[in-house]
N, C-alpha and C positions, 0 to 999 in steps of 0.2 A: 728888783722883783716886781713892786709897781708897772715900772714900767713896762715889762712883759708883758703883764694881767691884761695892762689897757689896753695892749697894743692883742693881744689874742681876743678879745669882747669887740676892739674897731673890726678886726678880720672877720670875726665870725660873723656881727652887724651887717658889715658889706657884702660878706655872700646870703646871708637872708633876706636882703634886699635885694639882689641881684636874681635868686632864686623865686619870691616873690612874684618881679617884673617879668619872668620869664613864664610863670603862672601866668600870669594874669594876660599878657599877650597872647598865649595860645590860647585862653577860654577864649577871648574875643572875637578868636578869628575862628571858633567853631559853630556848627551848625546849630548846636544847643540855644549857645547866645545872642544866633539870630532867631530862632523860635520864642525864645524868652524875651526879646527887645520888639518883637512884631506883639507880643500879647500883653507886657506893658503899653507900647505906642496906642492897643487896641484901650486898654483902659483908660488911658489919657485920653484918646479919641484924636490922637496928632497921626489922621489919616493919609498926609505928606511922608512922613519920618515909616508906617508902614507897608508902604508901597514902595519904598527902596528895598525890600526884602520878599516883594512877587513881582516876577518880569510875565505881567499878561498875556502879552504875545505869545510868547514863547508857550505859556500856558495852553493859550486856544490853540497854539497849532500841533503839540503834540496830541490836546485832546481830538482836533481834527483827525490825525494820523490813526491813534489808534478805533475812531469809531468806521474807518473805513475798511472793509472785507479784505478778509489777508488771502494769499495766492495762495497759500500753503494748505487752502480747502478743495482745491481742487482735484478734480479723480482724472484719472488717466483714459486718455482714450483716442478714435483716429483724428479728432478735429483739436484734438487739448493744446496744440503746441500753441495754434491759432485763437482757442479762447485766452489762453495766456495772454498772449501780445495785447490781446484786446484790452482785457481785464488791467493788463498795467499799463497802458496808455489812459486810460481810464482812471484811474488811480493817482496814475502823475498830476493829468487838467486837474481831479479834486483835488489835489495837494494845492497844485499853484492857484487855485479859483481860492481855496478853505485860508490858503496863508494869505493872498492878498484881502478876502474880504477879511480877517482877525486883526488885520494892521488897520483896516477902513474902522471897525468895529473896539480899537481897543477903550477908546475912548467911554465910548457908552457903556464896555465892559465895567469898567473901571467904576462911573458912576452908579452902577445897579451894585456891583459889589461893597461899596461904599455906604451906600443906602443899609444894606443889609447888617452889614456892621455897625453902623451907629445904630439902629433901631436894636441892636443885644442888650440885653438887661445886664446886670451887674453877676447874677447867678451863673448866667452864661458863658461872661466874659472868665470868672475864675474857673471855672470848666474847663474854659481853652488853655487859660494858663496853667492848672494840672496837667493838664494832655500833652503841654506843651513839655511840663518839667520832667515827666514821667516816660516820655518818647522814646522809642527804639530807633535808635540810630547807628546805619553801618556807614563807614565812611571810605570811600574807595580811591584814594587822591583827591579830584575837584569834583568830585559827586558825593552824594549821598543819600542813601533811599532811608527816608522817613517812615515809621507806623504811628500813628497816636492814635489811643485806643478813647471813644467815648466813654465816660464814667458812669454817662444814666443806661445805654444802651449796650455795652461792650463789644463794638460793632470798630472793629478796625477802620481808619481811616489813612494810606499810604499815598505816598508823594515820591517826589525827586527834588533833591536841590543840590545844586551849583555851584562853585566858588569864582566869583568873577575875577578875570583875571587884573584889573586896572586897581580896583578896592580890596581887593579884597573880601568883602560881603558875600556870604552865602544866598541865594535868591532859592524863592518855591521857579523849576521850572516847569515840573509836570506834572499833574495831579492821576491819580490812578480811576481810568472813565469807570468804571462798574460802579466801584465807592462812590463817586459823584453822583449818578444816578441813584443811588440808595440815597445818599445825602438828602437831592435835590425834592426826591418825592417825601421822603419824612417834613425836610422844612416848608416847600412848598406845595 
């Protein structure tokens, strides 16, 4: 009879460990635990360790993409087929001009954003890490569209992020331009 007991308490043991492990791998690998590990690295100020979690690039060239005039404004008429072509050749050079200067520019991206982050107060940085904990997240396979809402302003802030496929790591890839701009004029 003993030996029954022990042996059903080692079984049960092993699958709560197993069960456990099987937790704890999936938070890891979700978008949450990368929002919460970029808002810790923010408080520790290990601005290496939070930059594995924004792909800049990628960043400025969606932002590129979406601040350039969509085709889908256009009105019908006898010259429209011809302003089309125009308008998306047009379109394309800003792409290819917007993505090669983001990759020239990641760098100094990087450093002004850096800047801005260390100069947050401690008030600020628990802010983010609320916003961070509290996040609306949809996850759609290797995406995920992000809301975190400001606590002093309750002013949505939405994004996009990723799941890389080599790490695994969730990355910000796109940040949503309008918010930015609201962002950008409040802080600066």
């Amino acid at each position: 009879m003993r030996r029954r007991t022990l042996l059903v308490c080692l079984i049960a043991g092993i699958l709560v460990v197993v069960l456990g492990a099987g937790l704890y791998r999936s938070w890891i690998a979700s978008p949450r635990y990368a929002l919460q590990r970029m808002a810790l690295d923010l408080k520790t100020r290990n601005m290496d360790q939070l930059f594995k979690y924004v792909n800049i690039k990628a960043i400025a060239n969606n932002l590129a993409e979406s601040a350039l005039p969509n085709s889908d404004d256009d009105k019908g008429g006898p010259e429209a087929p011809w302003d089309r072509k125009t308008q998306e050749m047009g379109r394309h050079l800003a792409r290819l001009v917007l993505s090669n200067l983001s990759g020239a520019l990641e760098k100094q991206i990087r450093q002004m954003m850096e800047k801005y982050l260390l100069n947050l107060d401690n008030r600020q940085i628990l802010a983010i890490a609320t916003a961070a904990t509290t996040a609306q997240i949809e996850v759609q396979g290797d995406d995920a569209r992000v809301t975190l809402v400001d606590p002093k302003t309750k002013e949505p802030f939405h994004f996009q992020m990723q799941r890389q496929p080599k790490s695994g790591t969730w990355q910000i890839v796109a940040v949503n331009y309008q918010d930015l701009k609201k962002f950008a004029k409040r802080e600066f």
